[in-house]
C-alpha positions as CSV (number, residue, x, y, z in Angstrom):
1,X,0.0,0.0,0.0
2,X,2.9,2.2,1.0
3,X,4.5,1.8,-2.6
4,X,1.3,2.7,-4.3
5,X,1.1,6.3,-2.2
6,X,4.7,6.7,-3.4
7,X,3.8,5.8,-7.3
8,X,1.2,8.1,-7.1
9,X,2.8,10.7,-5.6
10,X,5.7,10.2,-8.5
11,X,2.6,10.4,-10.6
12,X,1.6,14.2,-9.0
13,X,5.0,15.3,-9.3
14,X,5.5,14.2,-13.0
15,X,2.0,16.2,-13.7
16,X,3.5,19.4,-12.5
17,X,6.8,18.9,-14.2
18,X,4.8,18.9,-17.3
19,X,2.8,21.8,-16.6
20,X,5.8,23.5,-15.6
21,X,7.5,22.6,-18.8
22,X,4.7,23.6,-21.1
23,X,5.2,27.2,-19.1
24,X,8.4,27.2,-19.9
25,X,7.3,26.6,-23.5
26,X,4.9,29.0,-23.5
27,X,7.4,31.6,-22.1
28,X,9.6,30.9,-25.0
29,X,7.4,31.2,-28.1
30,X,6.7,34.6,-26.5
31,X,10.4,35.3,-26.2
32,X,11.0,34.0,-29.7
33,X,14.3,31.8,-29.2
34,X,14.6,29.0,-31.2
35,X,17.4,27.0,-29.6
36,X,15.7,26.9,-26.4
37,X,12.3,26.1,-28.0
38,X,14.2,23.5,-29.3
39,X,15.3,22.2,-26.0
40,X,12.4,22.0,-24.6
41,X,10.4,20.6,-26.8
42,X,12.8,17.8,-26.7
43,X,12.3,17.9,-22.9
44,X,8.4,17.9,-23.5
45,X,8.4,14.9,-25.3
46,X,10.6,13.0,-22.9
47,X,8.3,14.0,-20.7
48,X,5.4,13.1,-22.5
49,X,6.6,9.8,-23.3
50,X,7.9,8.9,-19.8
51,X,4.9,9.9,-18.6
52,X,2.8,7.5,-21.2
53,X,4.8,4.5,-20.4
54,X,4.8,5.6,-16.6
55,X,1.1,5.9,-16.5
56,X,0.6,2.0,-18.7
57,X,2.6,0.4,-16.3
58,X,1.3,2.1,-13.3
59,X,-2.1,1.3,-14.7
60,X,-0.7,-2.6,-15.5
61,X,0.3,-2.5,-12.0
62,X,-3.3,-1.6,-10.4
63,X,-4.8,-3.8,-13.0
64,X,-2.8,-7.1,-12.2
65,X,-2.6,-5.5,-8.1
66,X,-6.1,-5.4,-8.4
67,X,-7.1,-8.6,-9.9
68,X,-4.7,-10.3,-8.1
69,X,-6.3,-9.5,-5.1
70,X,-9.7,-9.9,-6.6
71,X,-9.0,-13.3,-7.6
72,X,-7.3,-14.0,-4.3
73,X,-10.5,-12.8,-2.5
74,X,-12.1,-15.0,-4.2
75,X,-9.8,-17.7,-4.5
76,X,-10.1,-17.7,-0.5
77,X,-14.0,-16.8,-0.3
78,X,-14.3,-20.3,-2.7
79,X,-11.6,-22.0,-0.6
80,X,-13.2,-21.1,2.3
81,X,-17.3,-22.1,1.2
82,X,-15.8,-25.7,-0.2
83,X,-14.1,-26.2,3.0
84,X,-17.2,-25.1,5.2
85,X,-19.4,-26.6,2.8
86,X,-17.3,-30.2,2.7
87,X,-17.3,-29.5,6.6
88,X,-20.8,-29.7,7.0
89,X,-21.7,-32.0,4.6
90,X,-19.3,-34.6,6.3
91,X,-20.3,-33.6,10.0
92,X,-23.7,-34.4,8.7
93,X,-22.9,-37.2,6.4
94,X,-21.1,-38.5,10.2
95,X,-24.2,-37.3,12.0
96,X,-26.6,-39.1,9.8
97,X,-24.2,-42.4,9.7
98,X,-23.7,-42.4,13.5
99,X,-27.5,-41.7,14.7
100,X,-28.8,-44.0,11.5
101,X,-26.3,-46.8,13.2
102,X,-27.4,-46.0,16.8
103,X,-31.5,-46.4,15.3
104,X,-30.4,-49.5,13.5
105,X,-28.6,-50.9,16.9
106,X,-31.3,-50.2,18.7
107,X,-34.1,-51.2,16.6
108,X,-32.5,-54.9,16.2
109,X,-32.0,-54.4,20.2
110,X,-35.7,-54.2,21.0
111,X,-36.4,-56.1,18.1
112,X,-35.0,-59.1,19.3
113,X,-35.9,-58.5,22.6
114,X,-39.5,-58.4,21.8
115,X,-39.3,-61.6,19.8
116,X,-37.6,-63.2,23.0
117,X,-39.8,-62.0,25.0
118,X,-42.6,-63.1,22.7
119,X,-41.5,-66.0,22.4
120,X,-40.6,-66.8,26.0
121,X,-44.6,-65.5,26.6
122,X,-45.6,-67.8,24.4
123,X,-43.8,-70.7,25.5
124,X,-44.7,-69.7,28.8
125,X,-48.1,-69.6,27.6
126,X,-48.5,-72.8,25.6
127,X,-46.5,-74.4,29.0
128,X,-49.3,-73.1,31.4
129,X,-52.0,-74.0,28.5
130,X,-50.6,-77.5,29.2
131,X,-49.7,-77.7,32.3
132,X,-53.3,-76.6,33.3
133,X,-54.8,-79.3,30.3
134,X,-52.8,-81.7,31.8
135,X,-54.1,-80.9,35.6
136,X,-57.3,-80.1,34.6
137,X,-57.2,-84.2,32.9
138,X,-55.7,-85.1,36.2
139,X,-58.3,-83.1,38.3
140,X,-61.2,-84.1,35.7
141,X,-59.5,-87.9,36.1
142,X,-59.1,-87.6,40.2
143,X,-62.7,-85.8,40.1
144,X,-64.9,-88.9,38.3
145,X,-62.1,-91.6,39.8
146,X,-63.3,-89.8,42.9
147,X,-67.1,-89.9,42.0
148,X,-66.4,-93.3,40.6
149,X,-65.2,-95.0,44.3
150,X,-67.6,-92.3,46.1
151,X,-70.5,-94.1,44.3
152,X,-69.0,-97.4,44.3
153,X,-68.7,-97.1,48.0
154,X,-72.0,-95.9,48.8
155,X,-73.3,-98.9,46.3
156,X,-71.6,-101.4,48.0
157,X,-72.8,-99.7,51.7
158,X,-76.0,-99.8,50.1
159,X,-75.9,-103.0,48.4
160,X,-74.6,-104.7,52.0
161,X,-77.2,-102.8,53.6
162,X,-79.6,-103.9,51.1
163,X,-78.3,-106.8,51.6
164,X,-78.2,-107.4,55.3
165,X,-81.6,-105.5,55.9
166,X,-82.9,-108.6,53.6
167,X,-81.2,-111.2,56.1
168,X,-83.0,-110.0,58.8
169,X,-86.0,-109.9,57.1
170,X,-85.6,-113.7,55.8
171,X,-84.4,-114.6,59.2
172,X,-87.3,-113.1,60.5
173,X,-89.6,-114.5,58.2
174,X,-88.1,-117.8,58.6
């Protein structure tokens, strides 16, 4: 920054050379010396052409100082936006991978321990479905073996009853 001040203060100092020159140049034609005309137009058109090549190059300069910069702005603003952009789209891409995976985990985690369960209820279920068909045979089994010897009991009391209650009566009759 400090070198373009100076360039342009060359610049301001080469303008009022010139304009000091052509002064001089107009001082002259009025005076009517040809020598010194001469001179100075010689000294006019150095001037002049040191100033044309002066101002291209200082105008080159700007132009390639400027778009060097401007490309270098941009050349950082893209750098930057891919990097921020690739940034986030990984951190994302990571964040979707990691909490898809932890889902997954966890869905196959109650998944298969709702199938064990499941299936431990329903083997718990079809035990207890037997194990109650199979007492309720027993108790149904126990229940008419039961009525079975609790009426074949009281038959044979009643039959030996029966049967004794007859003795008497045929011994009585007899």
């Amino acid at each position: 920054m400090l070198l373009l001040l100076l360039l342009l203060l060359l610049l301001l100092l080469l303008l009022l050379l010139l304009l000091l020159l052509l002064l001089l140049l107009l001082l002259l034609l009025l005076q009517q010396q040809q020598q010194l005309l001469l001179l100075l137009l010689v000294l006019l058109l150095l001037v002049y052409y040191f100033y044309k090549y002066y101002c291209y190059y200082y105008y080159m300069y700007f132009y390639y100082y400027f778009y060097y910069y401007f490309f270098s702005y941009y050349y950082y603003y893209f750098y930057f936006y891919y990097y921020y952009y690739y940034y986030y789209y990984y951190y994302y891409y990571y964040y979707f991978y990691y909490y898809y995976y932890y889902y997954y985990y966890y869905y196959y985690y109650y998944y298969f321990y709702y199938c064990f369960y499941y299936y431990h209820y329903y083997y718990y279920f079809y035990f207890y479905y037997y194990y109650y068909f199979y007492c309720g045979c027993c108790c149904c089994c126990c229940y008419y073996y039961y009525l079975y010897y609790y009426f074949y009991y009281y038959y044979c009391i009643l039959l030996v009853y029966t049967f004794s209650v007859d003795m008497t009566l045929l011994d009585r009759n007899l």
